[in-house]
C-alpha positions in Angstrom: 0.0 0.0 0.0 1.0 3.8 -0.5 0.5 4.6 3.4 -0.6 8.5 3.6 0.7 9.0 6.8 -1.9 11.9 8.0 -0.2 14.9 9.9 -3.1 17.0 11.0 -7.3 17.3 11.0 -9.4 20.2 10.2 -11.8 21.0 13.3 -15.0 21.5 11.2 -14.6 19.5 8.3 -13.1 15.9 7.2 -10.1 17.9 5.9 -6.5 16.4 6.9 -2.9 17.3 5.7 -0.5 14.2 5.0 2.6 12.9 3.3 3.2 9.8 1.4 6.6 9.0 0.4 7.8 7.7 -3.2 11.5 6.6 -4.9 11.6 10.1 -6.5 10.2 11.6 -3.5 7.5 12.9 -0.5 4.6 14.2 -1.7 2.5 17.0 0.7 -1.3 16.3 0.6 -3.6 18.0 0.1 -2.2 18.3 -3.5 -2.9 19.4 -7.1 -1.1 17.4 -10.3 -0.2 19.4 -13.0 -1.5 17.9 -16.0 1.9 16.5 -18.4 -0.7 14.2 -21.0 2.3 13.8 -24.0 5.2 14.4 -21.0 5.5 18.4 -20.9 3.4 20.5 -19.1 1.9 22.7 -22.0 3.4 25.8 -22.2 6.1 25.2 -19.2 9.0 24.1 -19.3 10.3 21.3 -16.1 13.0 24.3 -14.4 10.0 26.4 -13.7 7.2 24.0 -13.3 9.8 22.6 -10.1 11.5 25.7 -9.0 9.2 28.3 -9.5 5.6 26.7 -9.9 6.7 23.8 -6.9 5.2 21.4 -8.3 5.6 18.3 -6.6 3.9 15.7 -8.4 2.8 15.8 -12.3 0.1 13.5 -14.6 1.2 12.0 -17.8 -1.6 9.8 -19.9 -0.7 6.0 -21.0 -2.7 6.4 -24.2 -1.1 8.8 -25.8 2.6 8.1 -24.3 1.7 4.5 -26.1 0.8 6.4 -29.4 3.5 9.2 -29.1 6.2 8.8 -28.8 6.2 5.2 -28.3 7.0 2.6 -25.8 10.5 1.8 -27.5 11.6 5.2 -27.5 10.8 5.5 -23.6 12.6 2.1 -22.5 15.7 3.4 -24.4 15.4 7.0 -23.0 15.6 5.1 -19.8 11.5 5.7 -19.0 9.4 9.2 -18.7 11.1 10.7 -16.0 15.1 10.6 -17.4 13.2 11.2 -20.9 11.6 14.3 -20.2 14.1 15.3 -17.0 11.5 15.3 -14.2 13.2 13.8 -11.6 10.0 14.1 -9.2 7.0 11.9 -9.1 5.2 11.1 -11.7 1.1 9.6 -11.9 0.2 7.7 -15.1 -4.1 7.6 -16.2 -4.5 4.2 -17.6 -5.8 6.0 -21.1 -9.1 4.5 -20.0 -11.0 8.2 -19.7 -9.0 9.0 -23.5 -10.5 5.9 -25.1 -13.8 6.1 -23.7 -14.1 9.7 -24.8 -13.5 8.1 -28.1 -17.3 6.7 -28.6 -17.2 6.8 -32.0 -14.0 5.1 -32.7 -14.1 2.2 -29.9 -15.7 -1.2 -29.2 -16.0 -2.5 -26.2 -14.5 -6.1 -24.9 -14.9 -8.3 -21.8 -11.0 -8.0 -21.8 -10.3 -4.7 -23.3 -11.4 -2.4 -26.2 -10.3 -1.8 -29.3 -9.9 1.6 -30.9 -9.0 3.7 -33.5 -5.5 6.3 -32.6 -6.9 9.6 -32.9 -3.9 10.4 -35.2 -3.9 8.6 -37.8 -6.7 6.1 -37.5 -4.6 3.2 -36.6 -6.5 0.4 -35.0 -5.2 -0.8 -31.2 -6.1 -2.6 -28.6 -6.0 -1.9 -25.0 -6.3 -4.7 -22.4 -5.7 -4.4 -18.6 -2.4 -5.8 -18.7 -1.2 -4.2 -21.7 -1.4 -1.4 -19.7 0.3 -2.0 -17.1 2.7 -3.2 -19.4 2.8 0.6 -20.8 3.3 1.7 -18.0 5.9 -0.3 -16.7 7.8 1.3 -19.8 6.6 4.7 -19.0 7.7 4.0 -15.0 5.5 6.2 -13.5 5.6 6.2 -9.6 1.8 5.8 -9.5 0.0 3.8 -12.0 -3.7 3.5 -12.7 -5.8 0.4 -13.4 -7.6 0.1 -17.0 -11.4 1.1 -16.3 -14.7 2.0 -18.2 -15.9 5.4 -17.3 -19.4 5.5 -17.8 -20.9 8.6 -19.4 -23.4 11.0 -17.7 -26.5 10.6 -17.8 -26.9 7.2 -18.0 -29.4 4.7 -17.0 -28.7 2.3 -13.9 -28.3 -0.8 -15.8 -25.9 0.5 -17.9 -23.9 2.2 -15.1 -24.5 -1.7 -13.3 -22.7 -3.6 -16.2 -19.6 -0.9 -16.7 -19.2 -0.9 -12.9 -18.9 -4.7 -13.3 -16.9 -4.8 -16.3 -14.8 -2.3 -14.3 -14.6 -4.7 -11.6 -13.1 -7.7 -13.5 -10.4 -5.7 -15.2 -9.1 -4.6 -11.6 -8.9 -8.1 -11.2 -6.7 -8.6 -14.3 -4.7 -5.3 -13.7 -3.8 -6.4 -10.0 -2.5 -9.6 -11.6 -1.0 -8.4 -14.5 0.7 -6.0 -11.9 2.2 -8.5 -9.5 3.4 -10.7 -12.8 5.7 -7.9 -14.0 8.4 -6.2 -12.4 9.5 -2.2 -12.6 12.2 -1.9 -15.4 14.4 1.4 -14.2 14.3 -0.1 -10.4 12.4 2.5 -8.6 9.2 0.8 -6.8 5.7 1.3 -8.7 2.4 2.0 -7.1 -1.2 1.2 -8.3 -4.5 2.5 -7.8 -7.7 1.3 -8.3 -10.3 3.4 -10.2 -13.9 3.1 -8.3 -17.1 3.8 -10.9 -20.6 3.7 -10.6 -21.9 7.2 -11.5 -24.3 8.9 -9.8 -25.4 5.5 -7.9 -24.0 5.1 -4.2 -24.9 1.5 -4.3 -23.3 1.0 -7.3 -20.1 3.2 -5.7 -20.1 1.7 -2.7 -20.2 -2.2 -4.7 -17.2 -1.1 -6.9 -15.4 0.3 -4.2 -15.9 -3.2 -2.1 -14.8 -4.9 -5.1 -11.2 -3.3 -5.4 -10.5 -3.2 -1.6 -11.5 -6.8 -2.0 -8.7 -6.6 -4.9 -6.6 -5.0 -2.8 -4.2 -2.1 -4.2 -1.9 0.5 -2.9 -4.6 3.0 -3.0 -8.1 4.3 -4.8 -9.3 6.9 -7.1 -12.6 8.1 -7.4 -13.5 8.0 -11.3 -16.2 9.0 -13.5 -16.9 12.1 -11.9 -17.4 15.9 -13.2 -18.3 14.7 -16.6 -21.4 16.5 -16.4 -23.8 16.0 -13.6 -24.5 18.5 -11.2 -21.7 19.8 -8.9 -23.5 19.3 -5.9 -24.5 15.9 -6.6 -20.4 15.0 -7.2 -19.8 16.5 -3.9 -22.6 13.7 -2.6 -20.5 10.8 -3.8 -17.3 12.4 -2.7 -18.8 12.9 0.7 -19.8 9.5 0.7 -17.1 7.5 -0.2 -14.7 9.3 1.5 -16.7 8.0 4.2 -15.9 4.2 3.4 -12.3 4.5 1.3 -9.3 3.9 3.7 -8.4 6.6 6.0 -4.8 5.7 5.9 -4.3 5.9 2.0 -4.3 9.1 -0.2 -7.9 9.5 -1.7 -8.1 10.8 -5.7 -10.4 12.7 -7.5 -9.7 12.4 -10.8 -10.4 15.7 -13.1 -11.6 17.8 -11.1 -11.9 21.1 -11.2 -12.1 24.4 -10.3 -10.5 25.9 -7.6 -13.7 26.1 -5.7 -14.5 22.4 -6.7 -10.7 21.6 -5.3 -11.4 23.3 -1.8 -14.7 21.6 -1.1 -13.5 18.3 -2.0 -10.7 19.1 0.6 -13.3 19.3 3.0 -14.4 15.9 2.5 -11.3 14.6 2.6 -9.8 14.1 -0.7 -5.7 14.3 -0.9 -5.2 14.6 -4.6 -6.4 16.1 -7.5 -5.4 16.6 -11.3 -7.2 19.2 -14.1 -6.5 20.4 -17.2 -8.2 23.5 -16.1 -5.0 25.4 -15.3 -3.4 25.7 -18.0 -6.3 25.6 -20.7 -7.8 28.1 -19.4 -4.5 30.3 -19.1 -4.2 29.3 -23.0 -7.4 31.3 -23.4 -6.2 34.1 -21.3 -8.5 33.4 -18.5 -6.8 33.7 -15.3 -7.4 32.9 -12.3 -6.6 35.0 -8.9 -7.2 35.2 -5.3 -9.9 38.1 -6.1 -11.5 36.4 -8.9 -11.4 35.6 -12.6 -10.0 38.2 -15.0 -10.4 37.8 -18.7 -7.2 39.0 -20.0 -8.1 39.9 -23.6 -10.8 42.6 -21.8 -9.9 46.2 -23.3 -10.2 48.0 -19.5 -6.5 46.3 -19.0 -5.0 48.1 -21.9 -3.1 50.7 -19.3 -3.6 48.7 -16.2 -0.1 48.5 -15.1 -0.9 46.3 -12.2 0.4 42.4 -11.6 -2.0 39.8 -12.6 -2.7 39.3 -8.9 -1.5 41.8 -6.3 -1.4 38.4 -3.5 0.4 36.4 -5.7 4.0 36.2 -5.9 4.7 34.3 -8.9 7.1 34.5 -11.8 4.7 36.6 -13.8 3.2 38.5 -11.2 6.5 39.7 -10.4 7.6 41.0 -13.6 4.7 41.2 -15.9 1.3 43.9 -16.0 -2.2 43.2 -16.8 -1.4 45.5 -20.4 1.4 43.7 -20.9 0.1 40.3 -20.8 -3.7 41.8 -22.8 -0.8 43.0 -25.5 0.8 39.5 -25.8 -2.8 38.0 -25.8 -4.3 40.3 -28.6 -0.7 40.6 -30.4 -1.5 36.5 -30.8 2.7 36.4 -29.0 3.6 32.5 -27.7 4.9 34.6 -24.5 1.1 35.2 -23.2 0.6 31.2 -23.2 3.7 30.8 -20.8 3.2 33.4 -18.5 -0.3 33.0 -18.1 0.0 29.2 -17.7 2.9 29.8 -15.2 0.8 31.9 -13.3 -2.5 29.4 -13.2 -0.5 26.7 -12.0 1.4 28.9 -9.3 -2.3 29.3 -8.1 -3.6 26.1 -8.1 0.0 24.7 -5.9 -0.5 28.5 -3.9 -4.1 27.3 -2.9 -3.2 23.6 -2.2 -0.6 25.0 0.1 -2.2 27.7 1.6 -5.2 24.6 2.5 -2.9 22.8 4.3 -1.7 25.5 6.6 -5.4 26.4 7.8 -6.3 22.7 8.0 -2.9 22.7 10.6 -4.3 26.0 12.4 -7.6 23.8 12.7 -9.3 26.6 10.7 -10.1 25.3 7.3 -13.8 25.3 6.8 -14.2 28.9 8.1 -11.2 29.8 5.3 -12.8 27.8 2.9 -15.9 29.6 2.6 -14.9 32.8 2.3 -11.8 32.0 -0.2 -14.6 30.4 -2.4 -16.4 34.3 -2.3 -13.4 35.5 -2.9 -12.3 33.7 -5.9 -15.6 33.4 -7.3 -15.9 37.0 -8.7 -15.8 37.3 -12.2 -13.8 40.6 -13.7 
């Protein structure tokens, strides 16, 4: 098991701080990925995303690593981490979420699907333990089981027989897992995925079914693709309940930064989005006193930082006009600093989390932060 070995308890809430250790290091939870799908974090380069952004932990995705470039050309870089010099942790996604979104161009197997590469058409075939034998190339510290996440809405029998289908491929990953053996000799970690949509029987069934498994921790899957916000925080709240306390708890892409500090409160430890840095690619940026959109004519002459709290890269060297300029002038340079900045908020707010959830004081913070960063400029 990956043992989160818990260092404090919020007062009013289920939020706790923690650290779990890995070959290429600790990790401080609660925590936000960066999101690295093809190895690089768009738009930042690994010197800044360590030193500057402090990240401490990034995401890569099997799927396309296994399209692009290629399982051959990782095993003789050495694996991800020497390949793309990140010398920190690194979680895989099984590719599961990537092929599913592919509706059109997938079938569905009792062991595995079949699909078509979004590149070029090319027709593959993932099984649970072809990927964990990706990702024993890749050699990600963490490593996520194959799974079927089912779509929202969908009716109960349907979200029955992926949940199932989900089941028996943990069964075959967790074997598949302890037949193979990490090939750059650093130890390798993996999760199980729980599903079952919007049905808690159905959540609590697949979650019983992987700790029945048993793997080194578990992910909540199949969430924010769609339903209502509040009924995500539900199942959150309610498995967090019933997932072990002395493991790190997932929640796989999500969200916003409001969506991050209420799933803190109900005890999650990790999270990964794309949000960051998309959104910073379309000059949407987020701040401690709200969201500013930065191609908005009224920052032509603001000469102001980004964020007058923030004490990032960009904030400390770089206006509101100068970034709008970069923006409108269509400039590569606007997709960098805005993305460093983004980041710098999401591993700022993580951070800042665990320090009230030490002081006990969490859930009063939490609510008004979420005011706070809620405004829209």
């Amino acid at each position: 098991m990956l043992k989160l070995n818990i260092i404090s308890e919020d007062k009013g809430s289920k939020a706790r701080t923690g650290i779990f250790e890995t070959d290429h290091g600790i990790v401080e939870t609660p925590i936000f990925m960066p999101v690295g799908t093809q190895g690089t974090v768009k738009a930042v380069n690994q010197f800044l995303l360590e030193n500057e952004i402090k990240a401490q932990i990034v995401l890569s995705n099997t799927y396309h690593l296994y399209l692009r470039p290629g399982t051959d050309v990782l095993e003789s870089a050495g694996g991800l981490h020497k390949f793309m010099n990140w010398n920190k942790p690194i979680l895989t996604d099984s590719g599961g979420y990537q092929v599913f979104s592919l509706a059109e161009l997938r079938k569905l197997r009792e062991n595995g699907v079949e699909f078509k590469s979004h590149l070029d058409g090319s027709k593959h075939f993932f099984s649970p333990e072809k990927v964990i034998q990706i990702q024993r190339s890749i050699g990600s510290d963490i490593m996520m089981v194959l799974d079927e996440c089912s779509p929202y809405p969908c009716d109960y029998d349907y979200a029955k027989k992926s949940t199932e289908l989900t089941s028996k491929w943990a069964v075959m990953n967790k074997v598949a897992f302890e037949n193979s053996s990490s090939k750059y000799g650093h130890k390798q970690f993996l999760f199980g995925i729980i599903q079952g949509s919007v049905y808690k029987d159905l959540r609590r069934k697949s979650l019983n079914d992987l700790l029945e498994v048993g793997f080194d921790s578990y992910a909540i899957g199949g969430l924010a693709v769609g339903e209502p916000v509040e009924q995500m925080y539900d199942i959150v709240d309610f498995l967090t309940d019933l997932m072990p306390v002395d493991m790190p708890r997932y929640l796989m892409g999500v969200g916003r930064p409001e969506n991050l500090l209420e799933s803190i409160s109900l005890g999650v430890d990790m999270f990964d989005c794309v949000m960051p840095t998309r959104n910073a690619r379309n000059a949407y940026i987020f701040t401690w006193n709200g969201t500013l959109s930065m191609r908005n004519a009224k920052y032509k002459k603001d000469f102001k930082p980004l964020d007058e709290n923030c004490d990032c890269y960009t904030c400390r060297n770089y206006s509101r006009a100068y970034l709008r300029h970069l923006f409108v002038a269509d400039e590569i340079l606007a997709l960098e600093l805005a993305s460093i900045h983004n980041l710098y908020f999401y591993l700022d707010l993580v951070s800042k989390s665990r320090e009230q959830i030490k002081l006990g004081n969490f859930n009063n913070w939490k609510k008004s932060i979420i005011k706070q960063i809620s405004i829209k400029n």
